[in-house]
C-alpha positions as CSV (number, residue, x, y, z in Angstrom):
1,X,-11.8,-38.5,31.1
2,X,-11.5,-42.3,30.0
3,X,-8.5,-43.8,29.4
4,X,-8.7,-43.7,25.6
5,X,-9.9,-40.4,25.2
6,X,-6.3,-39.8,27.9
7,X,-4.5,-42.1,25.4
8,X,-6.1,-40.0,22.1
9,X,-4.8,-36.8,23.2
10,X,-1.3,-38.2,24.4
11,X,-1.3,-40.0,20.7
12,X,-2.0,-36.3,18.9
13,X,0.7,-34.4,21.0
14,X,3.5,-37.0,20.5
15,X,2.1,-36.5,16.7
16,X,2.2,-32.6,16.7
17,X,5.7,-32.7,18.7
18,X,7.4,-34.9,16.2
19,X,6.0,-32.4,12.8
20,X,7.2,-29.9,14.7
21,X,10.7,-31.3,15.4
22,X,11.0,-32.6,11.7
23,X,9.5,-29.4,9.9
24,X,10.2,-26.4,12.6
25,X,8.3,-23.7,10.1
26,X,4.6,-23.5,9.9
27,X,3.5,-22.4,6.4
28,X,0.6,-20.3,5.6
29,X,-0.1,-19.4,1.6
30,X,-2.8,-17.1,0.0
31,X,-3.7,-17.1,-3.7
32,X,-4.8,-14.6,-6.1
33,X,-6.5,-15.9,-9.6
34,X,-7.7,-14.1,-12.7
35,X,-9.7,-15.5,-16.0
36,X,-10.6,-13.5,-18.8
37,X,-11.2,-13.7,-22.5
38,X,-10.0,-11.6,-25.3
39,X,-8.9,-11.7,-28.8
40,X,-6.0,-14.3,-27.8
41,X,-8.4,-16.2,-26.1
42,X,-8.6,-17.7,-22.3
43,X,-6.3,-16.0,-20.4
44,X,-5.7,-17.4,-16.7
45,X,-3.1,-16.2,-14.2
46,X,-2.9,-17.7,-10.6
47,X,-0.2,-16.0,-8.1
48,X,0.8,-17.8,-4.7
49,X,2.4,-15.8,-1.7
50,X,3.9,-18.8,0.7
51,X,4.9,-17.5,3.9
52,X,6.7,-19.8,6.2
53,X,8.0,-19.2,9.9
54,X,10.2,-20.5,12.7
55,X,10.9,-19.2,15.9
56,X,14.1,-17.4,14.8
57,X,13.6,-17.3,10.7
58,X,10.8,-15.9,8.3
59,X,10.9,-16.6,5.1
60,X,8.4,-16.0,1.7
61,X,8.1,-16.0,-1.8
62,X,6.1,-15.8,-4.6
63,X,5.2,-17.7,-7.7
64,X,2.8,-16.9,-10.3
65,X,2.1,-18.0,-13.8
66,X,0.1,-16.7,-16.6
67,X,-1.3,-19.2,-19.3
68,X,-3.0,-18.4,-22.5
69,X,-5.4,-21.7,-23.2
70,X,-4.0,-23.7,-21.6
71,X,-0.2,-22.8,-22.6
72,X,2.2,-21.0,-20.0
73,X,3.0,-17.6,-21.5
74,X,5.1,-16.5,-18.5
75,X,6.0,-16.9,-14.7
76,X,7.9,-15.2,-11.9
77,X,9.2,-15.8,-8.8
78,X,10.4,-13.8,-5.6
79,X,11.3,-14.6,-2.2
80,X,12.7,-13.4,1.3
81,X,15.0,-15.4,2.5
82,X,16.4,-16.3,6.4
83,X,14.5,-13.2,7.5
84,X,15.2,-12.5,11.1
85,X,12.4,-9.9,11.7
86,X,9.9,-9.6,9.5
87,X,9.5,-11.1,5.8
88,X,7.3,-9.8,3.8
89,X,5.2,-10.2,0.4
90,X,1.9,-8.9,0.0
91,X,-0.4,-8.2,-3.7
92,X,-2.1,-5.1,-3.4
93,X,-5.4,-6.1,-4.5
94,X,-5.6,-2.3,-5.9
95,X,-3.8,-3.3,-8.8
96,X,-4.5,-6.7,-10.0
97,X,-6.5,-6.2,-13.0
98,X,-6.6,-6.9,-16.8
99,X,-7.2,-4.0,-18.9
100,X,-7.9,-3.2,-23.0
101,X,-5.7,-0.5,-22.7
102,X,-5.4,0.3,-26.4
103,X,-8.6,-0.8,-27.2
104,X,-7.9,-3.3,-29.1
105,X,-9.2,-6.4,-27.6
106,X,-5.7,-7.7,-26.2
107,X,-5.6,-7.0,-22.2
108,X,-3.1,-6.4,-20.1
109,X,-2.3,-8.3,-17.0
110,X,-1.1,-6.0,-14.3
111,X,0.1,-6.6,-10.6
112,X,2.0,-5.5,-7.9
113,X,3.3,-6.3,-4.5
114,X,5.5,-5.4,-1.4
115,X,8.5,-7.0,-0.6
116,X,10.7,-6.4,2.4
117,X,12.6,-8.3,5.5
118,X,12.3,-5.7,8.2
119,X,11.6,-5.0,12.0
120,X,9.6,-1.8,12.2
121,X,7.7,0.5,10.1
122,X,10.0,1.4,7.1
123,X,9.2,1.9,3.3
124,X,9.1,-1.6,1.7
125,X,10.0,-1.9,-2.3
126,X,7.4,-1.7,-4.2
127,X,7.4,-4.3,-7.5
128,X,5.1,-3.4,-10.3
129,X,4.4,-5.9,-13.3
130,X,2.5,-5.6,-16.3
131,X,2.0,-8.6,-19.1
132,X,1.2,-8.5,-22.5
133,X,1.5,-11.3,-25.1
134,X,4.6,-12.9,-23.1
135,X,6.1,-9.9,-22.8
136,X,6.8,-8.3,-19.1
137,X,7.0,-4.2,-17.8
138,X,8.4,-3.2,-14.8
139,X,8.4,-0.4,-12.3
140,X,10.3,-0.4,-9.1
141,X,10.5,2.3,-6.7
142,X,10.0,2.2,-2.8
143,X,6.5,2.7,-1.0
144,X,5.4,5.7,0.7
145,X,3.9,5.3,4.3
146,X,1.8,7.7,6.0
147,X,0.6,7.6,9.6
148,X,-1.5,10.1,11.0
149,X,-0.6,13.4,9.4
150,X,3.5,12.2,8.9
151,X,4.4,10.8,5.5
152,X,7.7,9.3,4.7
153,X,9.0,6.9,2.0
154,X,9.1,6.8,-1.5
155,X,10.9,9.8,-2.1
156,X,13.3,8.1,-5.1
157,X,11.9,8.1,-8.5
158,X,10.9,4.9,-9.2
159,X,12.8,2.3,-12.0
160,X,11.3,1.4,-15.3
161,X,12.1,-1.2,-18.2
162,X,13.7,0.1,-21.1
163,X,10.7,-2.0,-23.0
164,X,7.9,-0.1,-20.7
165,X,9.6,3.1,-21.4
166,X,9.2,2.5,-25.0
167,X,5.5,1.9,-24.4
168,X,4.0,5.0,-23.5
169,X,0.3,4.4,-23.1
170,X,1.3,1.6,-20.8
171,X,4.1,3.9,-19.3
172,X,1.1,6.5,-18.7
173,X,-1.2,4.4,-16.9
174,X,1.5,2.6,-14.4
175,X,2.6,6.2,-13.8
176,X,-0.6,7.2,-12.9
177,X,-1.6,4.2,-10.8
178,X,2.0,4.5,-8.9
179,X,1.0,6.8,-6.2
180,X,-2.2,4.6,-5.2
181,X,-0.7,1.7,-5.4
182,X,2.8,2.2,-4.2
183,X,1.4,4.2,-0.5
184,X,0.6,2.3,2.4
185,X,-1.6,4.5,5.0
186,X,-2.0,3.3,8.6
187,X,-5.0,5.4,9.0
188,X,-7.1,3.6,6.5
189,X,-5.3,0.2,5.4
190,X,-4.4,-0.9,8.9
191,X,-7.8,-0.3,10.1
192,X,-9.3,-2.5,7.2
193,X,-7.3,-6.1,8.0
């Protein structure tokens, strides 16, 4: 090895030793977008998981925002914080989705995610958003895990908005999509990442 390709490498690890000193957590971020048209026009929704660890401390959140051509219609954010197992955020890709539920040419955007700060394999809370026209619908309840022929979890009833309970085809189809997206199972969903 030649003495500049010695000096190059001693350069790059003084380099990667002083980041690491002056930012200690290494960041990693994954982003889900969706674009569609309907009677309102161009709807476009981007959501950004940001997960961020040091050697004692996780930590992630989540931002997303929805615009409507070109003007922000809503946004929401959610974190773990000084997590020292575990931290946790993660979009089930099952139920991202716009839908004309009424049929009326004015989608729905729904979503939901896991969210925990835990050592081992317990139920996480499960966060389930729909958006219409500015307006937002929630479901909360906890997952329900299965591994091998055991299933545990998710025995509460999960929460709902007073405005999603007063909107009962949208009420109906979160209901129904709840136990698919709300069930983690180590038997098939491990196996896939």
């Amino acid at each position: 090895m030649t003495f500049k390709n010695k000096m190059h490498l001693i350069k790059n690890a003084i380099a990667f030793i002083i980041s690491m000193v002056l930012n200690p957590f290494i960041a990693q971020a994954n982003t889900y977008k969706k674009t569609w048209n309907d009677a309102k026009g161009q709807h476009d929704v981007i959501l950004i998981v940001k997960e961020m660890a040091s050697d004692e401390l996780q930590q992630v959140s989540l931002s997303g925002k929805g615009f409507i051509n070109n003007q922000q219609e809503w946004t929401i954010h959610d974190f773990v914080k000084d997590c020292p197992v575990d931290a946790n955020i993660t979009i089930n890709p099952k139920s991202f989705e716009n839908i004309d539920l009424n049929k009326t040419n004015n989608h729905y955007l729904l979503f939901s995610y896991s969210i925990s700060c835990r050592g081992g394999i317990d139920p996480e809370d499960i966060k389930y958003f729909a958006y219409q026209n500015g307006q937002k619908y929630t479901m909360k309840g906890e997952q329900t895990i299965i591994i091998g022929k055991d299933k545990f979890g998710g025995e509460r009833k999960p929460s709902v908005s007073s405005n999603l309970q007063k909107n009962l085809s949208l009420l109906n189809y979160m209901q129904e999509k709840w136990p698919i997206i709300s069930t983690y199972n180590y038997n098939i969903d491990n196996s896939a990442k």
